[in-house]
py3Dmol code that shows the C-alpha trace and the ligand (Angstrom):
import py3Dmol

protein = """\
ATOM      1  CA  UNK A   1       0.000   0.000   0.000  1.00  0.00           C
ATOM      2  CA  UNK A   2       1.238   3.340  -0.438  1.00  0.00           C
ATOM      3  CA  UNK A   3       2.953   5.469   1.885  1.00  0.00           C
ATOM      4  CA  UNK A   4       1.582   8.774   3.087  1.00  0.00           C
ATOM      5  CA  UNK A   5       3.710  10.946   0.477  1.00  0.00           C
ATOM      6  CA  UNK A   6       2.941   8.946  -2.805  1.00  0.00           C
ATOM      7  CA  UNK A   7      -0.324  10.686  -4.932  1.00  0.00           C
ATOM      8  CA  UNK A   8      -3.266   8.601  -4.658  1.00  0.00           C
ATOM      9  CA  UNK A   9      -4.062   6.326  -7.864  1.00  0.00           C
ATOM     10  CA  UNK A  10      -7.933   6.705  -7.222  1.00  0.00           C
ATOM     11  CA  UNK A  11     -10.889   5.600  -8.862  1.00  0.00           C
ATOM     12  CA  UNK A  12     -13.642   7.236  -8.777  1.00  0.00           C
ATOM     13  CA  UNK A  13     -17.492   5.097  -8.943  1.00  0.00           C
ATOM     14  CA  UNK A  14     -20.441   7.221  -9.013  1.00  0.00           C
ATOM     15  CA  UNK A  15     -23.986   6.861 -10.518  1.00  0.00           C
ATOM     16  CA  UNK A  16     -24.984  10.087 -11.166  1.00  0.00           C
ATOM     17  CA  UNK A  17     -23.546  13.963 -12.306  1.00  0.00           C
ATOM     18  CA  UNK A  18     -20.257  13.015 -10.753  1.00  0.00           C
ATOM     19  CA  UNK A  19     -20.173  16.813  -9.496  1.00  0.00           C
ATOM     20  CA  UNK A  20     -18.048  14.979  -6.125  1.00  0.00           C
ATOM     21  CA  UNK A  21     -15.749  13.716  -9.136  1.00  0.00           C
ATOM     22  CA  UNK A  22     -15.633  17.416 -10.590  1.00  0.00           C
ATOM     23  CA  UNK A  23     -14.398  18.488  -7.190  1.00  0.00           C
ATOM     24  CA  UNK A  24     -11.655  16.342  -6.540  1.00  0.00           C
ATOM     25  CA  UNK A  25     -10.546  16.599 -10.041  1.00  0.00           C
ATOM     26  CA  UNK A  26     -10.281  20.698  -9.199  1.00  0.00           C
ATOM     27  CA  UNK A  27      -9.115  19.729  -5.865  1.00  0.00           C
ATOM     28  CA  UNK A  28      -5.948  17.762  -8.086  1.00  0.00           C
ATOM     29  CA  UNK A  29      -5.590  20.455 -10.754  1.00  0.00           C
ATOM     30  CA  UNK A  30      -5.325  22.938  -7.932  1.00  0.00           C
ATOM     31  CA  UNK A  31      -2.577  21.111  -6.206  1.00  0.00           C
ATOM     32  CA  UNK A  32      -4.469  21.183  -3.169  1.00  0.00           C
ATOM     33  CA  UNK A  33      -4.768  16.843  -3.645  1.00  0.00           C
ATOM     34  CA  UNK A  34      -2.209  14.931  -4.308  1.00  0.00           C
ATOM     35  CA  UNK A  35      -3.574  12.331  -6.714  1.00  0.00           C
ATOM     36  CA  UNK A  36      -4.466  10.743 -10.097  1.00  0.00           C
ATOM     37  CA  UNK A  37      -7.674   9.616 -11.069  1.00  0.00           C
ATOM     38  CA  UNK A  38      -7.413   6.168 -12.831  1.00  0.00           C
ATOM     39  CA  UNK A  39     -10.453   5.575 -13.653  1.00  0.00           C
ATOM     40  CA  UNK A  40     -14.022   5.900 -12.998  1.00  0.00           C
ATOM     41  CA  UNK A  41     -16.602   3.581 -13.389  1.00  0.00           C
ATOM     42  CA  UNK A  42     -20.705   3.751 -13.554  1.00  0.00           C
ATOM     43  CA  UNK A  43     -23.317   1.204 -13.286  1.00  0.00           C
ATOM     44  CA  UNK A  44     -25.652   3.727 -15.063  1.00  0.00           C
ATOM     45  CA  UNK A  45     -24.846   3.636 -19.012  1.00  0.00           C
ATOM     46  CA  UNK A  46     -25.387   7.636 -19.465  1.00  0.00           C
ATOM     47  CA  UNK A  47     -24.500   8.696 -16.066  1.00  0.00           C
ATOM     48  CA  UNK A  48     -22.799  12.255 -16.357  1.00  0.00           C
ATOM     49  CA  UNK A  49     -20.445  11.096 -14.441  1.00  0.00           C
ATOM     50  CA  UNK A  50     -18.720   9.271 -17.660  1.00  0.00           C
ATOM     51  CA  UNK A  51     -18.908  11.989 -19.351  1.00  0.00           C
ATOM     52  CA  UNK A  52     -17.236  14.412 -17.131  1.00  0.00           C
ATOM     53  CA  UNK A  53     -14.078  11.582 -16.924  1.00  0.00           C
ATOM     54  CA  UNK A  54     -13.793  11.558 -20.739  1.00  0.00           C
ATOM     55  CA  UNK A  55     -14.006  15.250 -20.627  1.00  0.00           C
ATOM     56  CA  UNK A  56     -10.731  14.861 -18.797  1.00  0.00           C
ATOM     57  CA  UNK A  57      -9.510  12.098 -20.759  1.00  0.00           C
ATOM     58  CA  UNK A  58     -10.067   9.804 -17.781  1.00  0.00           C
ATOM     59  CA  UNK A  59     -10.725   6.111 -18.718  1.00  0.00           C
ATOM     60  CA  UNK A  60     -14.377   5.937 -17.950  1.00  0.00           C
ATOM     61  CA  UNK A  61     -16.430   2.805 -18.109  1.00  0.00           C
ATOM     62  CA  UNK A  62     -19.970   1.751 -17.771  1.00  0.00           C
ATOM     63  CA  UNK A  63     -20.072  -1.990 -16.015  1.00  0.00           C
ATOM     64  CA  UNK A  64     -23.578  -3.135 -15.549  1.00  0.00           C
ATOM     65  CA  UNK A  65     -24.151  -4.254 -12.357  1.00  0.00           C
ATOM     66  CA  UNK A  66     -27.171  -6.566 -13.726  1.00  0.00           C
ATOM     67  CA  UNK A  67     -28.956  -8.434 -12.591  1.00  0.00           C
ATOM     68  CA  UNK A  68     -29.084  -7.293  -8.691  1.00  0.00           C
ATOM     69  CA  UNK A  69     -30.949  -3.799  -8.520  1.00  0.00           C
ATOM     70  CA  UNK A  70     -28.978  -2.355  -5.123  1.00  0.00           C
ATOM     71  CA  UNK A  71     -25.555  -3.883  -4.960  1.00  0.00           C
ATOM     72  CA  UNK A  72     -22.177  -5.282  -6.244  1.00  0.00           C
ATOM     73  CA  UNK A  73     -21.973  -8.573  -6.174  1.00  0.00           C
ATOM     74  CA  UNK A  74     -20.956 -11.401  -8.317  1.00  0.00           C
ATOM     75  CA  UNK A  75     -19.490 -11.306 -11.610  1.00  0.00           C
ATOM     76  CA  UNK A  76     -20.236  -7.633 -11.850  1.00  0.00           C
ATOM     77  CA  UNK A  77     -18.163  -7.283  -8.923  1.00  0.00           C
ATOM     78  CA  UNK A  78     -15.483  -9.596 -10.420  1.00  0.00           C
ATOM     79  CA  UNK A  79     -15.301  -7.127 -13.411  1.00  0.00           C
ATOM     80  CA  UNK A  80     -15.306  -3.936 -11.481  1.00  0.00           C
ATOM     81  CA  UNK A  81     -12.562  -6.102  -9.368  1.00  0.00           C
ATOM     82  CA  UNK A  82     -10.788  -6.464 -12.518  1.00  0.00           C
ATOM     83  CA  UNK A  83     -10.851  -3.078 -14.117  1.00  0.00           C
ATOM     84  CA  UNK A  84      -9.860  -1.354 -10.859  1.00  0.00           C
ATOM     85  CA  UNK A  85      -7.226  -3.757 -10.707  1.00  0.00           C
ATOM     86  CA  UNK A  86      -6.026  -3.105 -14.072  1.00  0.00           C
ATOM     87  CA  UNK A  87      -5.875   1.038 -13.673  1.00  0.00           C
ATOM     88  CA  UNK A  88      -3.573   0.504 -10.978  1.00  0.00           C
ATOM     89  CA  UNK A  89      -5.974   1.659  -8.652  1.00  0.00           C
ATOM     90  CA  UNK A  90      -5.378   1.662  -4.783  1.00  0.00           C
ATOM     91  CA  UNK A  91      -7.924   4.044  -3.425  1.00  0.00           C
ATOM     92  CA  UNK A  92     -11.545   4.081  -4.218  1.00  0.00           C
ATOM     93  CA  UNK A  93     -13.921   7.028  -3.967  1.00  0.00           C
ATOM     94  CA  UNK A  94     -18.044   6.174  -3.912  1.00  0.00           C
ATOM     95  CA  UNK A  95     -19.224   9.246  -5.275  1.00  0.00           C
ATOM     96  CA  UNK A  96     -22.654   9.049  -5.560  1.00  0.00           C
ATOM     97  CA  UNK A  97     -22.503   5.365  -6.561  1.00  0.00           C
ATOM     98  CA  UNK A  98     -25.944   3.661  -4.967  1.00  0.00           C
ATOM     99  CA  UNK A  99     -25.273   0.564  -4.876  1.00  0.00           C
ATOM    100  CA  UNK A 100     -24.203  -1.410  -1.821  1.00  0.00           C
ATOM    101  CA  UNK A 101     -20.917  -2.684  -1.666  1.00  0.00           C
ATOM    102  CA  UNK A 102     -20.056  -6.103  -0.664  1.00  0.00           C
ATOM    103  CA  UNK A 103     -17.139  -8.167   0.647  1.00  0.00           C
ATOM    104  CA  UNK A 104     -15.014  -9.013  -2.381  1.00  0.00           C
ATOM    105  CA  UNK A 105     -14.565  -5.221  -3.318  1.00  0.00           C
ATOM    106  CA  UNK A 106     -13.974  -4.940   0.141  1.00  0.00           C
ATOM    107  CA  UNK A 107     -11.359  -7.489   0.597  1.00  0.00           C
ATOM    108  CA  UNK A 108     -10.069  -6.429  -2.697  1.00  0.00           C
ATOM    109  CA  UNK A 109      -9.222  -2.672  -0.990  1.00  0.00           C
ATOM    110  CA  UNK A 110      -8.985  -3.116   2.283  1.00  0.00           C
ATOM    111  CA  UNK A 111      -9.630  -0.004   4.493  1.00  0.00           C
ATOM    112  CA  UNK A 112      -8.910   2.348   1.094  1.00  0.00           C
ATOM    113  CA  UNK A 113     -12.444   2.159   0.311  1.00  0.00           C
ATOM    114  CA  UNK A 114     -13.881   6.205   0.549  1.00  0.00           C
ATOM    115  CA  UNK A 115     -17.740   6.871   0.467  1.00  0.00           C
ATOM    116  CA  UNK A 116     -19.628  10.622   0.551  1.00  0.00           C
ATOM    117  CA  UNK A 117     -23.000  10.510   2.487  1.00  0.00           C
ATOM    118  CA  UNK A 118     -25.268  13.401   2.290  1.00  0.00           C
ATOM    119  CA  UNK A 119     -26.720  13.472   5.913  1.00  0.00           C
ATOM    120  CA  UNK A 120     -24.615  13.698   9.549  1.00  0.00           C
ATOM    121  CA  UNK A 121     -24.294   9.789   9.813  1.00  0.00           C
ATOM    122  CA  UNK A 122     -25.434   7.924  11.253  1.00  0.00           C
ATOM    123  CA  UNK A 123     -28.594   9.824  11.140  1.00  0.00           C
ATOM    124  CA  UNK A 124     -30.410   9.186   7.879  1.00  0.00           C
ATOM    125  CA  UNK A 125     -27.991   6.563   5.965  1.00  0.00           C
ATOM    126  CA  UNK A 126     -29.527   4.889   2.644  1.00  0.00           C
ATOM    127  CA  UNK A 127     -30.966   6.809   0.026  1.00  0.00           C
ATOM    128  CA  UNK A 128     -32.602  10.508  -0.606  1.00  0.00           C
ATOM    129  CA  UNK A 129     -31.059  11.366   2.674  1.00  0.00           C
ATOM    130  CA  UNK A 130     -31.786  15.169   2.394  1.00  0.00           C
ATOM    131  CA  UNK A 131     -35.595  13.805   1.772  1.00  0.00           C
ATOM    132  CA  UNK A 132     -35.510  12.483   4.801  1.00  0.00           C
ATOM    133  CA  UNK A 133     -34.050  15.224   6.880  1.00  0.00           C
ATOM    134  CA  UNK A 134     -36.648  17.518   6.010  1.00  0.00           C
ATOM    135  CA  UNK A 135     -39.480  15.123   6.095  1.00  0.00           C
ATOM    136  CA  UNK A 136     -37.870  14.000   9.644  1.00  0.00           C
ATOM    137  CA  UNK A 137     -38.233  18.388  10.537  1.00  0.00           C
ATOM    138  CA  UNK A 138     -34.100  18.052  11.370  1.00  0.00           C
ATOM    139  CA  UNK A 139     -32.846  21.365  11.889  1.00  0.00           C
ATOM    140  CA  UNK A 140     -29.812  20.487  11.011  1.00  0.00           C
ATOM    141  CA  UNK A 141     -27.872  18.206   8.222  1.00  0.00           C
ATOM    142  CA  UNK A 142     -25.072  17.704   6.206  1.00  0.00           C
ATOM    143  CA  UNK A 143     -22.703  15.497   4.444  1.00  0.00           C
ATOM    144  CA  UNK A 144     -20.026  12.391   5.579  1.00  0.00           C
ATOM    145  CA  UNK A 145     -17.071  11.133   4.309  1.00  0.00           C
ATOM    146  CA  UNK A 146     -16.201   7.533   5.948  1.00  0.00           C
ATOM    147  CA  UNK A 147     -14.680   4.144   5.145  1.00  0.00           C
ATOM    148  CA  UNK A 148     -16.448   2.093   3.659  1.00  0.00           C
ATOM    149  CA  UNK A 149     -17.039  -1.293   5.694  1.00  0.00           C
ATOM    150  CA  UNK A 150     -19.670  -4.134   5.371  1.00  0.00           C
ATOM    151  CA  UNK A 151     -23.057  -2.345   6.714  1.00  0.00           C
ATOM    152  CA  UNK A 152     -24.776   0.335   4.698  1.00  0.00           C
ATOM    153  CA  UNK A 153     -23.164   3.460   5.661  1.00  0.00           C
ATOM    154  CA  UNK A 154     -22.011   2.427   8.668  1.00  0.00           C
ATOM    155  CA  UNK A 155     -18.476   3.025   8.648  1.00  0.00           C
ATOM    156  CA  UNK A 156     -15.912   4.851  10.532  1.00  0.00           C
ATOM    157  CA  UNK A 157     -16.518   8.524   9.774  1.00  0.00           C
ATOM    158  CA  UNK A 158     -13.124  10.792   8.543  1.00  0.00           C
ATOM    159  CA  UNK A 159     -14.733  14.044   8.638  1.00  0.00           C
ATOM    160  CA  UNK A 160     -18.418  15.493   8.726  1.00  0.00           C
ATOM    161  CA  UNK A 161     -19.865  19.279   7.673  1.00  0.00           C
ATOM    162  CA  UNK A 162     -22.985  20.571   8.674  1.00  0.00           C
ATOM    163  CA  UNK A 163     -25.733  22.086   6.478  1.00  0.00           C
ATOM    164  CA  UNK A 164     -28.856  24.449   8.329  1.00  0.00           C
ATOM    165  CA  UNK A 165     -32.069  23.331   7.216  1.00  0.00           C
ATOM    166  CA  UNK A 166     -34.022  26.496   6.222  1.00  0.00           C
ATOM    167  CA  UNK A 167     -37.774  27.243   6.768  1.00  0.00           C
ATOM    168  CA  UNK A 168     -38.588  27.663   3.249  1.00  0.00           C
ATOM    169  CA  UNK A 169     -36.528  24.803   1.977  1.00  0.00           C
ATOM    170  CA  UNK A 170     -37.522  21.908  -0.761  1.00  0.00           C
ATOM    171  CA  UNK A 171     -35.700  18.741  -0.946  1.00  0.00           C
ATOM    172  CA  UNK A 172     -33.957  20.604  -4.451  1.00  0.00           C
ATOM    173  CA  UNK A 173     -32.539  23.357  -2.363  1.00  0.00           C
ATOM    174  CA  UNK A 174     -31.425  21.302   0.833  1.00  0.00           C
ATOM    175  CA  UNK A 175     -29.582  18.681  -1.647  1.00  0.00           C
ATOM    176  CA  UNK A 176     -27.984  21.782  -3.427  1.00  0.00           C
ATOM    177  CA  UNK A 177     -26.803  23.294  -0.356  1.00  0.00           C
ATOM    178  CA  UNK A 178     -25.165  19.632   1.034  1.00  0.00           C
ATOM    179  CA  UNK A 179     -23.740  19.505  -2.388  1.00  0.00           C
ATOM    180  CA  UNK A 180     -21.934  22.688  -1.555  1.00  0.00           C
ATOM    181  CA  UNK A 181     -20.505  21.170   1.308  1.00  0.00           C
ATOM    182  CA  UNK A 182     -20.044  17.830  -0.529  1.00  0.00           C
ATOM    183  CA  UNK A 183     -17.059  19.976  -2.849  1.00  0.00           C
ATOM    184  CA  UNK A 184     -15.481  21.027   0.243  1.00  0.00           C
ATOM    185  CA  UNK A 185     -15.314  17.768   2.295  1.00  0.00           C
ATOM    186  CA  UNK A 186     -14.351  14.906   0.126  1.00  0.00           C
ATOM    187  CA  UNK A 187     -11.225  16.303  -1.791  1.00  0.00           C
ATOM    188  CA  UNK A 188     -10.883  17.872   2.098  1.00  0.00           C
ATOM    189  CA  UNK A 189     -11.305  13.847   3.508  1.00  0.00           C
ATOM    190  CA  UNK A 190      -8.861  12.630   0.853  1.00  0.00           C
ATOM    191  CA  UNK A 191      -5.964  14.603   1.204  1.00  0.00           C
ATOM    192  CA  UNK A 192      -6.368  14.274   5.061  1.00  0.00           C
ATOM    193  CA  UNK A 193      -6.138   9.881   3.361  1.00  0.00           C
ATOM    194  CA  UNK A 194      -3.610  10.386   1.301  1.00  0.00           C
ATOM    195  CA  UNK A 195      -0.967  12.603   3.690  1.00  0.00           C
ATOM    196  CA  UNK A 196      -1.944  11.365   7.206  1.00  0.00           C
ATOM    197  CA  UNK A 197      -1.561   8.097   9.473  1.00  0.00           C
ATOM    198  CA  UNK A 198      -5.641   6.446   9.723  1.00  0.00           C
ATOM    199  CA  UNK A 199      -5.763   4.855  13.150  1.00  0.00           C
ATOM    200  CA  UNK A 200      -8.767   3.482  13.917  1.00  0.00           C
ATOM    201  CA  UNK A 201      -9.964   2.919  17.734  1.00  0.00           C
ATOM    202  CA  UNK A 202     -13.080   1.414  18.201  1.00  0.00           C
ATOM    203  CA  UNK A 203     -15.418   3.815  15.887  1.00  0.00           C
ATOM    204  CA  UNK A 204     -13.238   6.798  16.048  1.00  0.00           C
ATOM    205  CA  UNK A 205     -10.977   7.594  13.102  1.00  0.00           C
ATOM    206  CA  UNK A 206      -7.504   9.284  14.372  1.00  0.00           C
ATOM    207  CA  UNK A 207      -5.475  11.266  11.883  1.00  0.00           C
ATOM    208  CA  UNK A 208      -1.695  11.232  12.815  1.00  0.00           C
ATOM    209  CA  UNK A 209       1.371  12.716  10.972  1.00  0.00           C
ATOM    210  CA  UNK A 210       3.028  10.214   8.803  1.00  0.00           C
ATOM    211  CA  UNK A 211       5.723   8.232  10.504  1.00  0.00           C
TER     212      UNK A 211
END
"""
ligand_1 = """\
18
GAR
C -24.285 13.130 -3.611
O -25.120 14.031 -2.935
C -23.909 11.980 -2.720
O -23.712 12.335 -1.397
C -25.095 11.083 -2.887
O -25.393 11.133 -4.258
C -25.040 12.421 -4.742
C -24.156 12.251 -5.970
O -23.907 13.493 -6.558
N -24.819 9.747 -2.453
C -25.707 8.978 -1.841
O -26.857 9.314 -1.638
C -25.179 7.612 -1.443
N -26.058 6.997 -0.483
P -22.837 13.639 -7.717
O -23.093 12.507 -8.717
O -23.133 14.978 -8.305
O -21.473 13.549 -7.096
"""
view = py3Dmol.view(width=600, height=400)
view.addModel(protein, "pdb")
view.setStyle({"model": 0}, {"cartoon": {"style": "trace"}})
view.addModel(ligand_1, "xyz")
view.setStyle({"model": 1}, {"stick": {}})
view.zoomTo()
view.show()
């Protein structure tokens, strides 16, 4: 695995308008993250998300993840396996990918498996979570970055931002506010990854210099 100073080689799996990907790819061309990304790869076949990766000339692939309707498992999971495997990849970022991830990706990146949640876990994990914030009448929300382990959103958390929920607000306007927040915190969650020590005690993540 690599040390703290080596850039990330990081794929990126998403579902969606891969605006997290957008971030850490402005995050890299900033210089404020030290990485690459590899690849990225959708279960959707016109997710934005593939789009925005070619746009950067970013090998971008749609693997169907057929025929389970909420997770990776199987020979889909073989094949993501494989592709990751073949980029080089050693950290992956769920961005926006909604499917559930089971123990063979797992085993196959152990602890360098990044997700973004948008809720304060562990309140509101699965999907829509702004949805149910404001049908729940939270005041207040946000978004999580955490490692991804075998429950559904479960694991430990690397850093959290909070979102107000405002009187007027419609699940649109909450979501586009925790997207806000969303830019900040995972480039923010994997530069903390890439340059510091992870020591995990119990639930609580630890960031230490590198040794
Ligand atoms: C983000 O809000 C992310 O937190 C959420 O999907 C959106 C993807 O946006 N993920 C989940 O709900 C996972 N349970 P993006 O495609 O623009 O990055």
């Amino acid at each position: 695995m690599p040390s703290p100073s080596t850039p990330l080689r990081l794929a990126v799996l998403g579902s969606g308008r891969g605006t997290n990907l957008q971030s850490i790819l402005d995050a890299i061309d900033q210089g404020t993250l030290a990485a690459q990304v590899v690849c990225v790869i959708s279960d959707v076949p016109d997710a934005l998300i593939l789009e925005r990766a070619r746009r950067h000339h970013i090998p971008a692939f749609h693997i169907s993840a057929a025929p389970f309707k909420s997770k990776l498992e199987g020979p889909a999971e073989t094949a993501y396996i494989r592709t990751l495997k073949e980029h080089g990849a050693d950290t992956i970022a769920l961005a926006g990918f909604m499917r559930i991830i089971k123990t063979g990706l797992l085993a196959a990146f152990p602890g360098r498996i990044l997700n973004i949640h948008p809720a304060l876990l562990p309140s509101f994990p699965g999907a829509q979570s702004w949805k149910q914030a404001l049908d729940h009448g939270a005041k207040i929300t946000g978004c999580t970055v955490h490692l991804v382990d075998a429950g559904t959103d479960t694991g430990p958390i690397i850093i959290q931002r909070a979102v107000p929920v405002l009187a007027d607000d419609t699940p649109e306007s909450l979501h586009a506010r925790i997207q806000e927040q969303e830019h900040l915190a995972y480039p923010e969650a994997l530069r903390l990854f890439a340059t510091t020590r992870i020591q995990i005690e119990g639930r609580r993540v630890r960031l230490l210099p590198p040794s």
